[in-house]
C-alpha positions in Angstrom: 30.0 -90.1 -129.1 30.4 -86.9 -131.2 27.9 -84.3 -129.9 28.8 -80.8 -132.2 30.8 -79.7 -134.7 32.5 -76.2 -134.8 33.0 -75.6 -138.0 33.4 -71.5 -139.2 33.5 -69.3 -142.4 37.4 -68.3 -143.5 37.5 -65.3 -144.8 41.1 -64.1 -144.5 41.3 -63.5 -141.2 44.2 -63.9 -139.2 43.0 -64.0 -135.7 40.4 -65.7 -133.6 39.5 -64.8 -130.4 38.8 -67.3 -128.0 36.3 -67.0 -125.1 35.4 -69.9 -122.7 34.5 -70.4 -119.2 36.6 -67.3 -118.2 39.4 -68.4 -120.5 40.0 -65.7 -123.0 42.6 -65.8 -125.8 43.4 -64.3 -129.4 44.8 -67.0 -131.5 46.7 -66.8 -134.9 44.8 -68.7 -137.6 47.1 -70.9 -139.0 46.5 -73.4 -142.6 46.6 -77.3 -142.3 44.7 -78.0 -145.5 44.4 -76.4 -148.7 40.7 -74.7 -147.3 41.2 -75.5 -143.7 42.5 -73.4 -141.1 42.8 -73.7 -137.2 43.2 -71.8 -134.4 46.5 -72.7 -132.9 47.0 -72.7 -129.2 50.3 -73.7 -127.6 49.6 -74.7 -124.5 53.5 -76.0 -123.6 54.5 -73.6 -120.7 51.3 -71.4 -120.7 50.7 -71.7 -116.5 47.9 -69.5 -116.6 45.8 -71.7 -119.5 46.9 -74.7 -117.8 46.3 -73.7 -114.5 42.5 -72.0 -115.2 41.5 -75.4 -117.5 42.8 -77.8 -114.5 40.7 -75.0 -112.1 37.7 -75.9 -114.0 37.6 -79.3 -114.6 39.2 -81.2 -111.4 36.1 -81.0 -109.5 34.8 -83.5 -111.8 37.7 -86.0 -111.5 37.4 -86.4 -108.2 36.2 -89.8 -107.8 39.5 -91.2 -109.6 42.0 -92.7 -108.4 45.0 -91.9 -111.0 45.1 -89.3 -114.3 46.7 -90.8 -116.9 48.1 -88.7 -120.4 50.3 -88.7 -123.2 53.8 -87.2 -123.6 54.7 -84.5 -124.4 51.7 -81.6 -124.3 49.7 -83.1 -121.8 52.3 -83.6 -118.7 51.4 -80.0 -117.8 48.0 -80.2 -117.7 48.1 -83.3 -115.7 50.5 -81.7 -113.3 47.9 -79.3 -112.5 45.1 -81.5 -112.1 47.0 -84.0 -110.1 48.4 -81.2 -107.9 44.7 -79.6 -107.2 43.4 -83.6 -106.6 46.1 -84.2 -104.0 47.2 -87.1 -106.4 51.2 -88.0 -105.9 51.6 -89.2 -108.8 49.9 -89.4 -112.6 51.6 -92.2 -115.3 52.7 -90.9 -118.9 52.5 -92.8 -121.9 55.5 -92.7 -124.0 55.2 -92.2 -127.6 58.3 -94.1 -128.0 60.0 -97.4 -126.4 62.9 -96.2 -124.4 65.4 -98.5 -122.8 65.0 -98.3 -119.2 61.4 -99.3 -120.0 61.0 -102.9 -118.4 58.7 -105.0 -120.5 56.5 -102.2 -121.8 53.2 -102.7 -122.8 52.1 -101.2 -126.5 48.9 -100.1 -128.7 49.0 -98.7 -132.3 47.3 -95.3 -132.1 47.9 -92.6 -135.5 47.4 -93.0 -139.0 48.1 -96.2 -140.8 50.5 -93.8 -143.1 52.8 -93.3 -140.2 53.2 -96.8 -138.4 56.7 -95.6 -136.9 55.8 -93.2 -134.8 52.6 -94.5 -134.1 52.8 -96.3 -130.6 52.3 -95.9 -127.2 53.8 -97.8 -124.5 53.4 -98.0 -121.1 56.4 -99.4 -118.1 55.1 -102.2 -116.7 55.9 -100.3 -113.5 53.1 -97.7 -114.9 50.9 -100.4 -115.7 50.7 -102.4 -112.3 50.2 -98.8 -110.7 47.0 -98.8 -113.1 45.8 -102.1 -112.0 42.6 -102.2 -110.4 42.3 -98.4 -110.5 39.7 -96.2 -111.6 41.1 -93.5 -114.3 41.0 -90.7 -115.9 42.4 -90.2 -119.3 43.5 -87.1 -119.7 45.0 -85.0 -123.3 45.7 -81.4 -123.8 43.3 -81.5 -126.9 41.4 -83.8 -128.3 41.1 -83.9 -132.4 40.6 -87.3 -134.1 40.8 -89.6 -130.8 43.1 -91.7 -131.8 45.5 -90.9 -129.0 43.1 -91.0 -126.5 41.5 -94.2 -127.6 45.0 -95.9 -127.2 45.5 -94.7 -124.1 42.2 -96.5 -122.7 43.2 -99.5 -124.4 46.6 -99.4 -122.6 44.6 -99.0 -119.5 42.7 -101.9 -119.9 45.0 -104.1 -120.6 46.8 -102.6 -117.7 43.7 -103.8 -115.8 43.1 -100.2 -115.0 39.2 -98.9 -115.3 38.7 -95.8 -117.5 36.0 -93.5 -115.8 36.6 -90.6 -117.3 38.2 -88.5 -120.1 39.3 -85.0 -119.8 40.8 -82.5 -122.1 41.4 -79.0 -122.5 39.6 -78.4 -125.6 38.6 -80.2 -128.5 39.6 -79.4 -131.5 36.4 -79.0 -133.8 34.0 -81.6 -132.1 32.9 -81.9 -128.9 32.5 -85.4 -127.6 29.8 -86.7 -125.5 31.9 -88.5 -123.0 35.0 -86.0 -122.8 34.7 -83.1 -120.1 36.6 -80.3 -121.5 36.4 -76.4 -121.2 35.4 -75.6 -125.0 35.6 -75.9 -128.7 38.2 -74.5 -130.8 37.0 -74.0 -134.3 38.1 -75.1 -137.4 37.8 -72.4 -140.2 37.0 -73.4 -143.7 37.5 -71.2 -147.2 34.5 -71.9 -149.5 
C-alpha cells in the first residue's frame, strides 16, 4: 500500500516551504524525535487550506454515498467536502465513549502503550446511517494509519462499504489507495 517516502536532509533549518497543487505554505519545522523533525501544519480553523484541499479532491468522491472522519481535526475538512458534494450529513467517530451515545460500536486503533485513549466508537444511530452505504473515509492527515484503519473497520462492522480514503496530506508516505493533495516531509539530522 505504501507507494513513496518523503524523507529530507535536517540541517538546522527552521522553515519548510510547502508547495502542492496550488497550495502553498511555509511551515515551522518542529522536533518529534531526537533526529527527526516535521513540518507542522495546523489545519484547525485554516478555511482557506481546508477549503482549496476539499476543492481538489471532491471530484473524486463523488460516487459515495457518505464521508466518514475522526474527531477532532478532520470535522472541517469533511465539512467542506460534504458541503461541495451536496451531502447533508457526514458521521464522526468519537475518540471517546460519551453518554448520550446509545449502544456504541468500538475498535482499538493507537499504540498498544496507550490503550486508554485508544478507541473509537461509533452511535449506533451513526452506524445504521452507514449500513449498506458506500464510504469514504476521510482524515486531515494520514501518518501511521492506524486511525484510518479503525475507522474502516468501524465501517464494516457498521455494514457500511469503504470505497475510498481521502486525506489532506500524508505525513511522510504516500499511500497507494489514499487520494490526498501531497506529501509533507519528514526531516532527519544525520
Amino acid at each position: 500500500m505504501v507507494k513513496k517516502s518523503s524523507i529530507l536532509p535536517y540541517k538546522g533549518q527552521t522553515t519548510y516551504k510547502f508547495k502542492t497543487r496550488g497550495i502553498s505554505y511555509k511551515l515551522p519545522l518542529v522536533k518529534v524525535e531526537r533526529n527527526k523533525y516535521i513540518a507542522w501544519l495546523n489545519t484547525l480553523g485554516d478555511v482557506k487550506l481546508t477549503t482549496s484541499s476539499a476543492k481538489i479532491l471532491a471530484k473524486e468522491l463523488k460516487d459515495c454515498d457518505v464521508l466518514v472522519t475522526l474527531e477532532s481535526y478532520g470535522i472541517e475538512f469533511a465539512h467542506s467536502l460534504a458541503t461541495l458534494l451536496k451531502h447533508d450529513k457526514f458521521v464522526v467517530c468519537r475518540i471517546k465513549k460519551h453518554s448520550y451515545m446509545h449502544k456504541p460500536i468500538h475498535e482499538y486503533w493507537g499504540p498498544k502503550n496507550n490503550v486508554k485513549s485508544a478507541v473509537l466508537y461509533l452511535d449506533s444511530e451513526d452506524a445504521k446511517f452507514i449500513k449498506g452505504k458506500k464510504v469514504a473515509i476521510v482524515d486531515e492527515i494520514v501518518g501511521a494509519r492506524r486511525a484510518m484503519d479503525a475507522m474502516e473497520k468501524l465501517v464494516k462492522k457498521a455494514g457500511g462499504k469503504v470505497v475510498k480514503r481521502v486525506a489532506m496530506f500524508s505525513d511522510e508516505k504516500r499511500y497507494s489507495d489514499v487520494l490526498e493533495t501531497g506529501i509533507l516531509p519528514v526531516f532527519e539530522k544525520k
